[in-house]
N, C-alpha and C positions, 0 to 999 in steps of 0.2 A: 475537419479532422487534421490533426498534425502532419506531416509529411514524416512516415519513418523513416529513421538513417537508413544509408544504405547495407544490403547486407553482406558481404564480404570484405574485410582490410586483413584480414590475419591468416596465415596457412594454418595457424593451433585454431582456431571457430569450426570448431571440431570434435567429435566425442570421442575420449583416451581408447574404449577399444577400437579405433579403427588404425593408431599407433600400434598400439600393441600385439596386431593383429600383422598389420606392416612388418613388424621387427621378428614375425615369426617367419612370413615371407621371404622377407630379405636373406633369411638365415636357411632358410631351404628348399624353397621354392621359387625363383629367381625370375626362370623361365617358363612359366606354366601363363599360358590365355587364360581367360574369361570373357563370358557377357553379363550384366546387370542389365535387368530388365524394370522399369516401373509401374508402379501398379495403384491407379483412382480407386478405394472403395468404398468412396461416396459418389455414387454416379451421379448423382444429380447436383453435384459443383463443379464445377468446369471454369476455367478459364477464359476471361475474352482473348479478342487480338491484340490488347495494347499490353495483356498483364505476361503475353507469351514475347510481344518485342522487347517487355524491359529483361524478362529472364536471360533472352536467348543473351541479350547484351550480359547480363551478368555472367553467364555462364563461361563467355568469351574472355571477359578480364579475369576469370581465373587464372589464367597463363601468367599473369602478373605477379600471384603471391608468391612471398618466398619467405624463409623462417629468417627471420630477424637475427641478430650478434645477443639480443637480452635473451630472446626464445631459445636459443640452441644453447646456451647454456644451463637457461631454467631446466630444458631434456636431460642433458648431461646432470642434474642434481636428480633424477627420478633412478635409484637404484636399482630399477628391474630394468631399463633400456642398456643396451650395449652403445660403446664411445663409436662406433661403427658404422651403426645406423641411423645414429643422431648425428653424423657426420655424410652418410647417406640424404638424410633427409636435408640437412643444408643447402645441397644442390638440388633438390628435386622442383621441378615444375608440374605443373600440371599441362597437358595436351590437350585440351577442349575441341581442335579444329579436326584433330586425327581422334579421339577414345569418343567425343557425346556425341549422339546421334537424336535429333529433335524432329518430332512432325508433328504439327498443329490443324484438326481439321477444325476450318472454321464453322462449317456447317454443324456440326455436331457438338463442334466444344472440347472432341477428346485429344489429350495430349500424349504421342508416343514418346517413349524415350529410354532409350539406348546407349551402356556403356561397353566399349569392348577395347580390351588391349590385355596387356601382361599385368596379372593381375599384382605382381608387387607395384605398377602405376597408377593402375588403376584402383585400388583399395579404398582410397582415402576420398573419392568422390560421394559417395550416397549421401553421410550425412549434410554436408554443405548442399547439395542438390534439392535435398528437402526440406530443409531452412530455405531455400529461394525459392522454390514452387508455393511453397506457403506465404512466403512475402508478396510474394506476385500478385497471388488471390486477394488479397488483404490488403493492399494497394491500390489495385486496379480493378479488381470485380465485385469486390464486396467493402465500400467504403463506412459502411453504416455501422462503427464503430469509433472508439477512445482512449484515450489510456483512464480515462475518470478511474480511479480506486484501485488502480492495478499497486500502489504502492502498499495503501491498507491493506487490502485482500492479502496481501504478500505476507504482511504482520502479522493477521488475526492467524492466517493459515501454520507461521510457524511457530506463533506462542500454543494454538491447538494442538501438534503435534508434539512438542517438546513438554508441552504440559501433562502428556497420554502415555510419557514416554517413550516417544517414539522414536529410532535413528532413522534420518531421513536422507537420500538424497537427490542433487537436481537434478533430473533428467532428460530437458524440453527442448533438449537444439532441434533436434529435426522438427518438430512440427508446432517450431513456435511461430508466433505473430510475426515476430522481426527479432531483431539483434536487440533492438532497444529497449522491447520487452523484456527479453532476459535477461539483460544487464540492470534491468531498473530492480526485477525480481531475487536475481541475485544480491543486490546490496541489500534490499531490504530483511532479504533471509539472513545475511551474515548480522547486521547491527540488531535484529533482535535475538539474535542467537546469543550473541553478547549481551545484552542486557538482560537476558533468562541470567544468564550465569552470572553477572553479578548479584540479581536478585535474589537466587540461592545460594550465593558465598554471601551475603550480606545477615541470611538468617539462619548462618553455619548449617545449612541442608547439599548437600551433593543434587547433581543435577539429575531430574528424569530421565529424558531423552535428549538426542542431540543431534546438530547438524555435522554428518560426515564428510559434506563436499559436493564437487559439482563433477557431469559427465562430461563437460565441455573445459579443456585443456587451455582456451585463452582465458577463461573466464575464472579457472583455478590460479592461475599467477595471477591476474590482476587481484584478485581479493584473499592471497595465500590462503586458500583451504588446498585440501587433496581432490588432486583429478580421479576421480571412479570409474573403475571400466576393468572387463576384464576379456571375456569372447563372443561373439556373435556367432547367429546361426549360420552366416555365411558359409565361418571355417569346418565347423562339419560339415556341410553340403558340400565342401571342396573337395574334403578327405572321402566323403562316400565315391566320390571321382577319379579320385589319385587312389583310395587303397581296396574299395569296397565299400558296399552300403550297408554290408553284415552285421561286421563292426564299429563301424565308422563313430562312434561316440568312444570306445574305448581307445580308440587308437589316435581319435582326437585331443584327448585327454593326456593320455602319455605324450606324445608331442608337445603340447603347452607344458603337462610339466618337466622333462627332459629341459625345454627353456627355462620357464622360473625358478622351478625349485621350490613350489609353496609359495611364491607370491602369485599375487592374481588368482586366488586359488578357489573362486566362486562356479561352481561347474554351471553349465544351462543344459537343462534335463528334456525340453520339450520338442530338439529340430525332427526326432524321427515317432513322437510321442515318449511320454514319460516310462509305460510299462516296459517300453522295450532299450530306453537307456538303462532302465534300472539291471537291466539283465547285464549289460557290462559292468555296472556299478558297483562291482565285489569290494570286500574288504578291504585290498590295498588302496582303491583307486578311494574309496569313502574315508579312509583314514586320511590320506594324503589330502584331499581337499577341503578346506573349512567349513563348505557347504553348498547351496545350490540356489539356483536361479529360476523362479515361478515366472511364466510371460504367457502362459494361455490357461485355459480349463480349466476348471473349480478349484479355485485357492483353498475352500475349506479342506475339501475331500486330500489335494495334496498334502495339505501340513499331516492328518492323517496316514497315508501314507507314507511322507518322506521319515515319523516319526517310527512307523512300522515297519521299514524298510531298516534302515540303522539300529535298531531293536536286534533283528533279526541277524544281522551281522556284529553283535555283541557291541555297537556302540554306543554310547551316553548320548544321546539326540540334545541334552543342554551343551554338550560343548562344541556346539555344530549351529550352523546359521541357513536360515530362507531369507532370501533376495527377493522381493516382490516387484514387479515392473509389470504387471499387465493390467490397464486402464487405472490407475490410482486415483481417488481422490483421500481429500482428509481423512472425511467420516470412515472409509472403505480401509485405511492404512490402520486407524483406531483400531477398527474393530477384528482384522488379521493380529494385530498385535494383541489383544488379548487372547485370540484364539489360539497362538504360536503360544503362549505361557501359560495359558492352563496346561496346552501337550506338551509342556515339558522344552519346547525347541526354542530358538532364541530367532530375532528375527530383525529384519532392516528391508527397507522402501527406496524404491527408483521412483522418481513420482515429475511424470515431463509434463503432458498436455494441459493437466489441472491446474500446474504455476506458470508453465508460458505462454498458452494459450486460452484462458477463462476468460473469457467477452462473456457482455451484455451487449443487445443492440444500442445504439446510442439514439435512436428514435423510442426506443422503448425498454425500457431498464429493466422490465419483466420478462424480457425477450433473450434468448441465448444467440450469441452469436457463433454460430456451428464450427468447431474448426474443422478444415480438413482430415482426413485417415488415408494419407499417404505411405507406401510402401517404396524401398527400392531393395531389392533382390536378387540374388545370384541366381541365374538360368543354366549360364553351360559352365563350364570349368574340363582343360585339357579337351576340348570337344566331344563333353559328355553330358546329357539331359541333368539337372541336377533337381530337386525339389527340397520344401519343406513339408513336413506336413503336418505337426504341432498337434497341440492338446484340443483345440478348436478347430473345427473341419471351413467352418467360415476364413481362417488362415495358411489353410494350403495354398502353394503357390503355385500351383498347377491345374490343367485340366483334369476329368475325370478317370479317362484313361491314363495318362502318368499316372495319376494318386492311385490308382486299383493294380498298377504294373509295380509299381514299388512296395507297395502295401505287400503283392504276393510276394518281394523279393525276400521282405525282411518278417514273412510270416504271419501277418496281423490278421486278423477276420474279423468281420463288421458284423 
């Protein structure tokens, strides 16, 4: 097998919401702790020793990157960042020796790990963390793979989507192969994105579907598309910290938008489940935002509801958009997309592990090569418990007791 590059040269190898995310810290929350916690839910992949000594080593020269003179300008051209914090971020390092905290038991295979500091520092660590734990794996524990057909798959996968009309975009940093995957997959999505679209300017037709971008920020300048990204479940989990766990989606919301203004305006409905974001989800805050973000629990049932939801608040659910990001594949993206257009709603795809992570074995071409289902997660914030607890109970991020004390907080009955 090839030797993959290695994985970190760039402080942008990185997904735009944990920028964007930053820029809201920067701007109000300056001084506020955290911990990030990680979390194996494939228990039976584990790590050897050699694939925990190459990380630890990676994890160390993170202290090394810094945004480059081309990068900090490409920021300064994104009209939702302020000249401030793009100016912020020029100076910023990362602290690896003082914020990771790492323990490897070898006996067992399992891998702790621990982020803590001020969380406008510490922000920007998860997704490069798990691009590296997955390289690791992929390296050194599980070598019985290739790149054989990663360029084709790449092609077929996004003439099938653009053909179904689908908007699609990339979403695989964290739990890709390597860098090298992603960048191999990224060019191959933009050059046939390109050729769809001559092919249909050639027979005077407008295009089906299209490629809207990537969620990784170096890999959007190197191939000028749009970086995609808007919030994480983190930032509510912060806010149920800082203002209450009552609220905490409405108040999350106003906050981001107070910053943008309508850009970035994709809400995420599932950090304390859907039924009970929807309860903040009144009219203003449904008007004001373009639409929303699916990442657990039955996409069908959602499009349903998010269609009967905006109904009900007198809005036109066609001039509104579903985000899809939970387990994508082709087939799976297709078939939402017709679903979203029979109901009337319009709809677009984050779609990570299916393009940067699709192995076969390379002993057996009939064989998957499993990727990882890596987590990293906010735990405390201001030193306070914080959780998720999503539309799939398999995705809480806490114990039974947390998930049943917060559950009574915010009213839920099982």
């Amino acid at each position: 097998m090839a030797t993959p590059k290695k994985g970190l040269t760039s402080l942008l190898d990185n997904d735009l919401y944990k920028f964007t995310m930053q820029h809201v810290v920067f701007k109000h929350y300056k001084d506020i702790s955290v911990v990030y916690q990680f979390t194996n839910r494939e228990k039976d992949l584990h790590l050897n020793s050699e694939a925990v000594e190459w990380l630890k080593k990676q994890i160390k020269d993170m202290a090394h990157l810094k945004l480059e003179e081309s990068e900090r300008l490409y920021l300064l051209g994104l009209e939702f960042l302020d000249a401030d914090y793009v100016e912020y971020l020029a100076q910023f390092q990362y602290k690896p020796d003082e914020q990771v905290f790492l323990n490897y038991n070898e006996a067992t295979g399992d891998l702790e790990l621990e982020v803590k500091g001020k969380w406008l520092e510490t922000i920007l660590y998860e997704v490069p963390l798990l691009a590296l734990i997955s390289e690791a794996y992929f390296r050194y524990t599980d070598r019985d793979w290739n790149y054989d057909n990663q360029a084709e798959n790449a092609v077929k996968k996004t003439q099938e989507l653009l053909k179904h009309g689908c908007i699609f975009s990339e979403f695989g940093t964290r739990r890709r192969r390597d860098y090298k995957t992603q960048e191999l997959v990224m060019g191959k999505i933009c050059e046939a994105s390109e050729q769809y679209k001559k092919d249909r300017a050639a027979t005077n037709q407008a295009p089906k579907g299209s490629f809207a971008g990537t969620s990784n920020v170096l890999l959007a300048k190197k191939y000028g598309v749009k970086p995609i990204g808007t919030v994480a479940h983190e930032f509510f989990m912060a806010i149920s910290a800082l203002k209450g766990v009552k609220h905490a989606n409405r108040d999350t919301l106003d906050i981001w938008y107070n910053v943008y203004k309508g850009n970035l305006g994709i809400a995420l409905t599932d950090t304390f489940t859907t039924p009970i974001f929807l309860k903040d989800f009144g009219p203003e805050l449904a008007s004001k935002y373009t639409g929303v973000r699916q990442d657990s629990g039955n996409a069908s049932e959602f499009i349903k509801t998010m269609v009967a939801h905006y109904k009900s608040l007198g809005i036109d659910p066609s001039t509104k958009t579903i985000v899809f990001s939970d387990s994508l594949n082709v087939e799976r993206a297709i078939d939402l997309q017709e679903q979203a257009l029979k109901a009337g709603i319009n709809a677009s795809f984050g779609i990570g592990t299916s393009l940067t992570n699709d192995f076969q074995k390379a002993s057996d071409k009939n064989v998957k090569s499993k990727a990882l289902n890596i987590v990293i997660k906010l735990k405390e914030c201001h030193g306070k418990r914080v959780i998720k607890l999503s539309d799939d109970s398999l995705k809480h991020s806490a114990d039974q007791a947390t998930v049943l004390a917060f559950k009574k907080e915010l009213g839920i009955v099982d």
